[in-house]
N, C-alpha and C positions, 0 to 999 in steps of 0.2 A: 758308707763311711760314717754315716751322724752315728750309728748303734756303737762305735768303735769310738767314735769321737767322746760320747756318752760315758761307756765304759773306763775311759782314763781317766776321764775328770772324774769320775766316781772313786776310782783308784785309788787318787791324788787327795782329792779330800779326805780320804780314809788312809792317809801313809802311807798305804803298800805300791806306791811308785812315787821314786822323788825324780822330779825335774830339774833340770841345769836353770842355777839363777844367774842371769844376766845381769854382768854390771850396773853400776849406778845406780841401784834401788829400781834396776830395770823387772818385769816379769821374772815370773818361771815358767820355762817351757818345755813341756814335756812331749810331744809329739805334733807334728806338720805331716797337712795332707794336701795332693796338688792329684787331681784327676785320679789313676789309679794307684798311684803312689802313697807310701805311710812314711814317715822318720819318725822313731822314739829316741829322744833323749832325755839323759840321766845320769845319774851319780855312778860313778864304775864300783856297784856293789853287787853280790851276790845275790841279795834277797832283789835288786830290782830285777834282775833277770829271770829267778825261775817266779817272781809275781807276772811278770810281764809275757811269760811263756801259757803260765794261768789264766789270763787274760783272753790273749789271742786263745788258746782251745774254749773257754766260754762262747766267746764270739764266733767263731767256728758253729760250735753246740749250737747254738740257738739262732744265729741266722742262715747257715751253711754257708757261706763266703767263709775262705779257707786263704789263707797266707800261702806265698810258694815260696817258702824257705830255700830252696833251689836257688831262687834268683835271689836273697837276701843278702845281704852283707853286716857284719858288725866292725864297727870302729872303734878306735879307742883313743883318748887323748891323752900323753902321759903316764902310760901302761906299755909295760914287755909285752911282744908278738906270744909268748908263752902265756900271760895273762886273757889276751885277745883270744887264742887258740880255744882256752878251757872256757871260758865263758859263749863263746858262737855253738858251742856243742850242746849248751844248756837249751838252747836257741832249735839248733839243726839246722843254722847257717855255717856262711862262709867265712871266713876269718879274711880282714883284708888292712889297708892301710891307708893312711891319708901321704897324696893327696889325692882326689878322687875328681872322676867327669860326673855332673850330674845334667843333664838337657844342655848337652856339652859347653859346660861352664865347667872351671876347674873348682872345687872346693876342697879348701884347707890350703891351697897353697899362697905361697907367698908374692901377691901381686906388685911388690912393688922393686921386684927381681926381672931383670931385662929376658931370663930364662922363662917364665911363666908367662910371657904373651909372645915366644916363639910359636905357636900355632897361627897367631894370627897373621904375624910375619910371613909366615907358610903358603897359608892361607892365600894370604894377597898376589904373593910370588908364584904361587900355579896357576891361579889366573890370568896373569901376565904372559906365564909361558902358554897357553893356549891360546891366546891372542897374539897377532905379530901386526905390530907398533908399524912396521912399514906399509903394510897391505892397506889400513887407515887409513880415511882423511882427518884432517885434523879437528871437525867435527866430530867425527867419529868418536877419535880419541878423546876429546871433551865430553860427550856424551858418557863413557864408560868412566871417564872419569870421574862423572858429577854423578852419577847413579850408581855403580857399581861398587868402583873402588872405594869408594866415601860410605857406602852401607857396610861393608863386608862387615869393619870392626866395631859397627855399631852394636852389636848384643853386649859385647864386652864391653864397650863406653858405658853402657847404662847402666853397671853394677861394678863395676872398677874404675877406682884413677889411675891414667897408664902414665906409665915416668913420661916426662917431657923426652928423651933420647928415644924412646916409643914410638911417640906423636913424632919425631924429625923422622926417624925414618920411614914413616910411613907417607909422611911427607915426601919426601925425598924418591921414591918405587914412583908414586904417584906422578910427580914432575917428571922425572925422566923420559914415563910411556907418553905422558901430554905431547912431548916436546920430539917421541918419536925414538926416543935411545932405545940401549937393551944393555944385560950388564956387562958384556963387553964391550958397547961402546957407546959410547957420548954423546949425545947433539947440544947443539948451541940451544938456551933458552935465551929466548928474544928479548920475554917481556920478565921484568921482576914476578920471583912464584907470589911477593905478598897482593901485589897489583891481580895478577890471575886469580885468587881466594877473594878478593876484593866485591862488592855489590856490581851488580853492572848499572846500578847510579852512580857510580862512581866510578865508571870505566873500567870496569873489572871485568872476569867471565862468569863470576856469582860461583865459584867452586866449591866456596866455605872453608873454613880451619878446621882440622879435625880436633882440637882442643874445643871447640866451640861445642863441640857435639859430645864432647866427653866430660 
């Protein structure tokens, strides 16, 4: 990846690829790399893409590590799917759309839509139904609770703020399995859920708030 890395910055300096400039007098960033993964971005113009097609067959050329356009995809921000289409072809990619999974995170969507962390919802909810809240003791269920339950939506805590209606309900799935329900039916909670998320210095069972984590 450094020869590749190499070659853009080369690019860039010499014009024949522009990068996206980030707000605020932020950078320009023209391509991210993670393991064996590449992202090029850029201005949605013709010449960066067949520079950029130039590019990858150099690097190709000379190091033989070759792109699988196969698995690639192109995006586009504010461009017709017709625009998208004729440009991926320059490529000999896919034409695709935002919003996308990438190391299943969603990107491009809109996090702060109650519809964009229904996976996690999901998520936590099959869980639950694999587990039955009755067969438990109620250590048990505290144990899944505090490890379990409480990691699932951590990947997404760490790169999003989830609406507070989010965090209740996740809340809420959480309390219910503690206390032994299911979502046809109810049990009594004993103790206050804030007392239960509490320190257990302070008489709590150390749960945690999941706001705290996000």
């Amino acid at each position: 990846m450094e020869g590749l890395n190499v070659a853009m910055r080369s690019a860039c300096d010499n014009s024949l690829f522009h990068g996206a400039e980030m707000p605020n007098r932020g950078p320009t960033i023209s391509h991210l790399f993670y393991a064996d993964d590449a992202m090029f971005i850029g201005d949605w113009t013709s010449s960066n893409f067949i520079n950029l097609a130039r590019i990858l067959r150099c690097f190709h050329a000379s190091s033989g590590l070759k792109v699988n356009f196969h698995k690639s995809k192109v995006y586009g921000i504010g461009v017709s799917e017709n625009e998208i289409a004729s440009c991926a072809r320059i490529l000999g990619c896919e034409a695709a759309s935002l919003p996308f999974k990438y190391l299943g995170v969603p990107v491009g969507a809109n996090m702060s839509q109650k519809r964009s962390w229904q996976p996690v919802i999901d998520r936590v909810q099959n869980k639950l139904s694999l587990w039955k809240a009755k067969t438990l003791s109620f250590g048990g269920r505290l144990t899944l609770v505090k490890t379990v339950l409480g990691s699932l939506p951590l990947f997404y805590f760490s790169i999003f703020k989830a609406p507070i209606s989010i965090i209740d309900n996740l809340e809420k799935l959480r309390r219910r399995f503690l206390w032994g329900g299911s979502k046809e039916k109810q049990k009594i909670n004993w103790v206050a859920w804030k007392v239960v998320l509490g320190p257990k210095s302070s008489g709590g069972l150390g749960v945690g708030y999941l706001a705290s984590l996000n």
